[in-house]
C-alpha positions in Angstrom: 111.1 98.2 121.0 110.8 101.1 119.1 107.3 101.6 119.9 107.8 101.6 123.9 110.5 104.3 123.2 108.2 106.7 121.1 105.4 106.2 124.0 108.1 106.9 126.8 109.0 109.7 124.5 105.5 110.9 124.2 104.6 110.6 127.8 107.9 112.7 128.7 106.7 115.2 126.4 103.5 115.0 127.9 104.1 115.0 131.6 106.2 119.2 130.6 103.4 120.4 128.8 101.0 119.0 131.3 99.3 122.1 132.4 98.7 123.5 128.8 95.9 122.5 126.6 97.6 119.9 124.0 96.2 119.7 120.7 97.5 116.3 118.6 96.8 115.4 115.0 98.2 112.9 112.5 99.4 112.3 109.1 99.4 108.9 106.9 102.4 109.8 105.0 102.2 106.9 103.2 98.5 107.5 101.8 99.2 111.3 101.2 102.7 110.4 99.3 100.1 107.9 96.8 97.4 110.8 96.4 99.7 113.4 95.5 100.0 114.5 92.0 103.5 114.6 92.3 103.6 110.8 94.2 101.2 109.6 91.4 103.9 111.4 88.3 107.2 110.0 90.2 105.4 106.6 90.3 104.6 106.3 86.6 107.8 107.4 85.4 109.8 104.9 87.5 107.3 102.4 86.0 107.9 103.2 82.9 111.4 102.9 83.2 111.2 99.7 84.8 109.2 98.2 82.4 111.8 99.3 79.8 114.8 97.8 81.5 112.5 94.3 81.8 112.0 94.6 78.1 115.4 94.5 77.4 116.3 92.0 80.3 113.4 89.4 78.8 115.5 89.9 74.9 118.4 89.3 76.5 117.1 86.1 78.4 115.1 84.7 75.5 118.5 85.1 73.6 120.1 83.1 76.3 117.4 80.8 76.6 117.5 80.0 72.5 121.5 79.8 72.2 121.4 77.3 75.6 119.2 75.3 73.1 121.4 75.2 70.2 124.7 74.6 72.1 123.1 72.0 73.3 121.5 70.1 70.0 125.1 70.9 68.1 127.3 70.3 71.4 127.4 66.4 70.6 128.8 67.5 67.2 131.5 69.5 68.5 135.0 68.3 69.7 135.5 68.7 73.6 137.6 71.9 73.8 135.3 73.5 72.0 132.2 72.0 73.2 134.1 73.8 76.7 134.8 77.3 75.2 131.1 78.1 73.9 129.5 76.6 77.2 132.4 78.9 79.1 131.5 81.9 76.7 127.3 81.4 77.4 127.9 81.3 81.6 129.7 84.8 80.8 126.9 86.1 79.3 124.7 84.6 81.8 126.2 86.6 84.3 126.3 89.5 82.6 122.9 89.5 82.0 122.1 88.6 85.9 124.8 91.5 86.9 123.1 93.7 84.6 119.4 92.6 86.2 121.3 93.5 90.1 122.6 96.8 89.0 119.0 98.0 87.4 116.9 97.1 90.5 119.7 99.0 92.6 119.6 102.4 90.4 115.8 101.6 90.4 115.4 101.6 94.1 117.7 104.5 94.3 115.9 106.6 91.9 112.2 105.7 94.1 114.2 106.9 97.2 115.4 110.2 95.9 112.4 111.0 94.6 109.9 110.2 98.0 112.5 112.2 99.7 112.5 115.2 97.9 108.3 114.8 98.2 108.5 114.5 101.7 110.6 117.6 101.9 107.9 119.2 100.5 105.4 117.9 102.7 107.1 119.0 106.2 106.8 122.9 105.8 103.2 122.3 104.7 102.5 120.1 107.5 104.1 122.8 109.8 101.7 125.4 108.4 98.5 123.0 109.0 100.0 122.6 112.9 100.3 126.2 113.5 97.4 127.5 111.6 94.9 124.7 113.8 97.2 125.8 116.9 98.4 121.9 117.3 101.0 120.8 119.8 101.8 117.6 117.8 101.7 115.8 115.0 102.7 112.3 114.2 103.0 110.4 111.4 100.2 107.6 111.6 102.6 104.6 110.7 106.2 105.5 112.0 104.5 106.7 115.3 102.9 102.9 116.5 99.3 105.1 116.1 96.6 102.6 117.3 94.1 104.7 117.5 92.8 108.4 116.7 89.6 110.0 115.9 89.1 111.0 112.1 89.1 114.3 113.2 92.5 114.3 113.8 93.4 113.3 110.4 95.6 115.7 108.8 96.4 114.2 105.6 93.4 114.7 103.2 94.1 118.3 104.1 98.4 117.5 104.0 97.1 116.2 100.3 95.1 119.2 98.8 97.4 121.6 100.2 100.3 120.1 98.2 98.8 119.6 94.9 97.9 123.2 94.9 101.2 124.4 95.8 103.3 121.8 93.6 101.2 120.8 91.3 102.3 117.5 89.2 104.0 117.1 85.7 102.7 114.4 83.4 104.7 113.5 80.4 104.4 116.5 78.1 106.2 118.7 81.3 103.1 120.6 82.0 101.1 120.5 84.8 98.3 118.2 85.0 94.9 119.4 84.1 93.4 118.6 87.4 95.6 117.8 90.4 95.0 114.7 92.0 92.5 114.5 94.9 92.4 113.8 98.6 90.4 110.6 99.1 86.6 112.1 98.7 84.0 111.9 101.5 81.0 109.4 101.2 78.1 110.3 98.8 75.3 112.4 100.4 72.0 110.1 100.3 70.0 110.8 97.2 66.5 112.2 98.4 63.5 110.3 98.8 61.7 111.7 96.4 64.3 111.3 93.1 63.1 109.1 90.1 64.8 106.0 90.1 66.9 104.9 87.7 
């Protein structure tokens, strides 16, 4: 559905500027947002504070795990009230812990949104500037427009990429930038001549 209503979009848009010369290109948003130094520091950091919160999640559910065991070993040993009471007390923690687990991958998820938007904040004036400077009509964005199809010649986003790494280059850990920005996906290797020693 949405697809038919971005071609009958297009094709309106098409059908005023008719009599003008149109000049498309595209962005992979996606690809560009992974190639980005900035993409690339936003994912480690979420990563590393994922894999901190799992660390602490796994100690707290190994600690279940091993008091489950106990309780149940000793429970036969232990008069029915109480027998009750410890099992009630472990389900509590149980929850807890699974609460806790909900409310990480929510502030997690959160954290990944806030951060692609503010990247693809970035990415719209510099996308603008690409437009205008190649005198483009339009540009769409490969995935969220239904593209099928389009010449590599239209592809904006190896340019979209280098553009952005030189005018927000990334911070890695120490706060500083990174030695060398990230690059756009390279071209294929240029054929070695005929005449170069083999290896």
């Amino acid at each position: 559905m949405r697809r038919s209503l971005i071609a009958v979009l297009f094709l309106s848009l098409f059908a005023t500027v008719a009599h003008a010369d149109i000049k498309l290109g595209y962005v992979d948003l996606q690809r560009a947002l992974i190639e980005v130094g900035e993409g690339q520091a936003a994912k480690n950091k979420l990563k590393g504070e994922m894999d901190k919160k799992k660390s602490e999640l796994d100690a707290e559910q190994a600690k279940l795990t091993d008091d489950k065991a106990v309780l149940d070993k000793q429970g036969a040993m232990m008069s029915e009230e109480v027998r009750t009471q410890k099992f009630t007390e472990w389900q509590k923690r149980l929850y807890e812990v699974m609460q806790k687990a909900q409310k990480i991958q929510e502030d997690l998820k959160l954290k990944e949104q806030t951060e692609l938007k503010k990247i693809f904040e970035k990415m719209d004036p510099i996308i603008a500037a690409i437009a205008q400077r190649e005198g483009l009509t339009m540009v769409f964005e490969k995935t969220d427009s239904g593209l099928v199809y389009a010449p590599p010649s239209l592809d904006l986003t190896n340019e979209l990429v280098r553009t952005y790494n030189e005018k927000h280059p990334a911070k890695f850990g120490s706060g500083k930038p990174a030695a060398m920005a990230p690059k756009a996906t390279p071209a294929a290797p240029k054929e070695a001549p005929k005449d170069a020693p083999k290896q």
